[in-house]
Backbone bond lengths (Angstrom), bond angles and torsions (degrees), N, CA, C in turn:
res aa  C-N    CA-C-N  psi(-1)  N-CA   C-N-CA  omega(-1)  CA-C   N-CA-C  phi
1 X - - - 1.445 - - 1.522 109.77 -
2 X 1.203 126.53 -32.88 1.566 142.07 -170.17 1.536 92.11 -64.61
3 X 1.750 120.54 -58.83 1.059 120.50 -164.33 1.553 105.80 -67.68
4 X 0.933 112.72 -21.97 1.692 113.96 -170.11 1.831 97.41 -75.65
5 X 1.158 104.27 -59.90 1.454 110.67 170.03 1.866 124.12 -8.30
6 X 1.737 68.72 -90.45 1.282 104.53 155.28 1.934 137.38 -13.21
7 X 1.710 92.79 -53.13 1.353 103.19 -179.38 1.648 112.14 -108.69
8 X 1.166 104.41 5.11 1.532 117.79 173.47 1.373 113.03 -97.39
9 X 1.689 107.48 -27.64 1.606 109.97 159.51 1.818 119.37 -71.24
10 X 1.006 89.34 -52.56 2.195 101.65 171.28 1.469 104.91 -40.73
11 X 1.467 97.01 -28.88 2.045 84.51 -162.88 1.199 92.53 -91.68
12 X 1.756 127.68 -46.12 1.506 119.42 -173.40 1.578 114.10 -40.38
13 X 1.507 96.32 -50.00 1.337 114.74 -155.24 2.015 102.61 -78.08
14 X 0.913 113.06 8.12 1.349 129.43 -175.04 1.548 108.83 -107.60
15 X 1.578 106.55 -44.69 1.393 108.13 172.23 1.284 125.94 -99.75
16 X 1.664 115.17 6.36 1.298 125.57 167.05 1.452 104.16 -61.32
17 X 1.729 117.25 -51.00 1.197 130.39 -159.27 1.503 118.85 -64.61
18 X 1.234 103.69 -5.82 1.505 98.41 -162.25 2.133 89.82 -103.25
19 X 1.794 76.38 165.69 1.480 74.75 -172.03 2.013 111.90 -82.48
20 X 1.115 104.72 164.41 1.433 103.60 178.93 1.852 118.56 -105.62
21 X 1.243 123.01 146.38 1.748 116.64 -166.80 2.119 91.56 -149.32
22 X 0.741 98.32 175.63 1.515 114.55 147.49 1.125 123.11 -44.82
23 X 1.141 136.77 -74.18 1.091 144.14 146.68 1.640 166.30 -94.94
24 X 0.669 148.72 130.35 2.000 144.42 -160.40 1.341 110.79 -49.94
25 X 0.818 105.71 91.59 2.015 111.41 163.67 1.145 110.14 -101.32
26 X 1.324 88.65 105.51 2.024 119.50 173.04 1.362 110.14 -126.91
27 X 1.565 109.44 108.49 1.164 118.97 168.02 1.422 131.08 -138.67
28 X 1.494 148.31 176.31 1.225 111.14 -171.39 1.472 118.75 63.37
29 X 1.507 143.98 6.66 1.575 121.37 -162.35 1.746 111.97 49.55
30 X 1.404 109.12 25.30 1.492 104.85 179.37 1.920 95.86 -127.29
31 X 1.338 114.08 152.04 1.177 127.09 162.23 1.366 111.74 -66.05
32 X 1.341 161.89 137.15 1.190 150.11 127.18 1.360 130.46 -49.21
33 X 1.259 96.60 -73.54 1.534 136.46 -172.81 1.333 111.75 -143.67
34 X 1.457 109.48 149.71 1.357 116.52 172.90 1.751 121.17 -143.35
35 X 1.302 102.19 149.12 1.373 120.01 -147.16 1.649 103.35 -82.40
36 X 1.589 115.63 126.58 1.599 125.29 179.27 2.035 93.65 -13.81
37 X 1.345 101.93 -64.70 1.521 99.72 -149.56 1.479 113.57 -69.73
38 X 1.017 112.40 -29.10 1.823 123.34 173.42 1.247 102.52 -66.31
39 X 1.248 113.23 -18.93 1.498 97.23 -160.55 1.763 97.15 -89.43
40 X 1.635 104.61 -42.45 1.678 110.34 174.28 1.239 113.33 -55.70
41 X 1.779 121.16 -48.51 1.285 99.44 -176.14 1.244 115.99 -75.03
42 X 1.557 134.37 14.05 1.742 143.09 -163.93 1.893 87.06 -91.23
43 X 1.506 100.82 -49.64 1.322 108.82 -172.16 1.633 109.85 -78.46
44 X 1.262 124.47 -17.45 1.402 117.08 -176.40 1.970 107.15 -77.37
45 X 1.727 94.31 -40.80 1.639 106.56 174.58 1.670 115.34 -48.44
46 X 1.569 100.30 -53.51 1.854 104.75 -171.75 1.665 96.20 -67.01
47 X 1.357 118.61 -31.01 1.786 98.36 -172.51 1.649 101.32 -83.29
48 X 1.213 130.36 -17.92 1.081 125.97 148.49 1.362 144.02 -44.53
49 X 1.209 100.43 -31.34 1.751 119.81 -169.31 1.649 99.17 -104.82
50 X 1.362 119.14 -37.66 1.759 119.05 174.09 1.437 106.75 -60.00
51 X 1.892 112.86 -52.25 1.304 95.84 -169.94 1.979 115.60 -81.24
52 X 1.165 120.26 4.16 1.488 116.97 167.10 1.238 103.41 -86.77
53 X 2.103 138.54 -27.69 1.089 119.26 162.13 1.584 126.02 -69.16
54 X 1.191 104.49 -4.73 1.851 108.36 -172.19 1.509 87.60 -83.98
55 X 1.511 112.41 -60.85 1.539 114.51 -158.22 1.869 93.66 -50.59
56 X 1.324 117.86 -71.37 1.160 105.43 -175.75 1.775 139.72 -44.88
57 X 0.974 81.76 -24.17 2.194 105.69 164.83 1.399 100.88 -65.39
58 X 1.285 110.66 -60.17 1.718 104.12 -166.44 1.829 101.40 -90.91
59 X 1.239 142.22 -10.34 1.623 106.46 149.72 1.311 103.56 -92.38
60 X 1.107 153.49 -31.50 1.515 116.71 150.32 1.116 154.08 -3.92
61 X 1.486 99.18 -47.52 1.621 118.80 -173.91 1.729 101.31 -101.65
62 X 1.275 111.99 -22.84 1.713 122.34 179.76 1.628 101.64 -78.93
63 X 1.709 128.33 -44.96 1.027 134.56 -171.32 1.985 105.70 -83.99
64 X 1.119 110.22 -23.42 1.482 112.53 172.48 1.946 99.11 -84.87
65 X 0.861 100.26 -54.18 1.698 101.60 -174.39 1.344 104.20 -43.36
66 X 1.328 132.36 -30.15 1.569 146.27 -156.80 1.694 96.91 -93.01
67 X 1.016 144.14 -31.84 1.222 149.22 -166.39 1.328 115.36 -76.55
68 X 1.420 137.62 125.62 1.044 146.17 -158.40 1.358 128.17 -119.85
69 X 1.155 104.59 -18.99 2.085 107.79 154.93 1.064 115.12 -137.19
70 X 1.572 98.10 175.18 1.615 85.11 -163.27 1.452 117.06 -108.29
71 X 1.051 119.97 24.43 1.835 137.79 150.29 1.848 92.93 -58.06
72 X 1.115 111.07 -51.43 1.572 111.92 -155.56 1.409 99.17 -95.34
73 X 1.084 128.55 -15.24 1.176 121.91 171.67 1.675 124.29 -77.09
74 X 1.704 95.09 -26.64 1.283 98.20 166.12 1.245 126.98 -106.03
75 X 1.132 115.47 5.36 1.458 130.57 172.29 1.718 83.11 -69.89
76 X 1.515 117.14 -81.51 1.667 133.09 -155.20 1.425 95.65 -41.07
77 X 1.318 123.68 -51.60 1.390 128.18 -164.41 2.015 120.49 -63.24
78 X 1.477 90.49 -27.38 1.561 106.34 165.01 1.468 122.45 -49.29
79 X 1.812 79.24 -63.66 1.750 118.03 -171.78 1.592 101.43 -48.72
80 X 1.355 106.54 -60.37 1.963 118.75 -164.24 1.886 106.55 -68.58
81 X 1.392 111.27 -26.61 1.898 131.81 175.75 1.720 86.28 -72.81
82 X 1.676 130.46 -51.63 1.566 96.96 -170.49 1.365 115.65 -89.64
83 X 1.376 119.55 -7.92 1.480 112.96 166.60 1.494 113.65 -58.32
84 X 1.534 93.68 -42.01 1.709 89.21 -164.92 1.274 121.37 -59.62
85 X 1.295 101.28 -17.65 1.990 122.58 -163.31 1.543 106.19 -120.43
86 X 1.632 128.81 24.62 1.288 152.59 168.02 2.127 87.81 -56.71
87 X 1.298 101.26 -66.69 1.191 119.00 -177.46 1.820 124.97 -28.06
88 X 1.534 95.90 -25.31 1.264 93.53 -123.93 1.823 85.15 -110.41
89 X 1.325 117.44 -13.19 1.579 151.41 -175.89 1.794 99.79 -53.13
């Protein structure tokens, strides 16, 4: 989840930097500028993507907290490590 964080901050903070116009000037394989609305829906996606990594952090930690030996704890803890990394395939 840290790493997800993590790279959802790099990108904000990547597309904060750039300047904003009317429109997207991409040329070269380079960004120029970027347009009011790309830029909101850039920002609507990352608050999208933080709060499915929060939600998934906290039943994680609610569904591990719940576990009561530790066969099952490390079974769950396997299980909840390949969801997280489903992504990552």
């Amino acid at each position: 989840v840290y790493k997800e964080l993590r790279k959802i901050w790099h990108a904000l903070e990547a597309a904060a930097t750039l300047p904003k116009a009317s429109a997207t000037d991409f040329r070269d394989n380079t960004i120029h500028c970027l347009s009011w609305g790309r830029a909101l829906a850039l920002l609507i996606t990352y608050i999208i993507r933080a709060g499915i990594a929060s939600v998934l952090l906290v039943a994680g930690i609610l569904w591990l907290a719940r576990t009561t030996s530790i066969e099952e704890l490390m079974l769950n803890s396997v299980a909840l490590n390949a969801i997280l990394d489903v992504d990552e395939f």
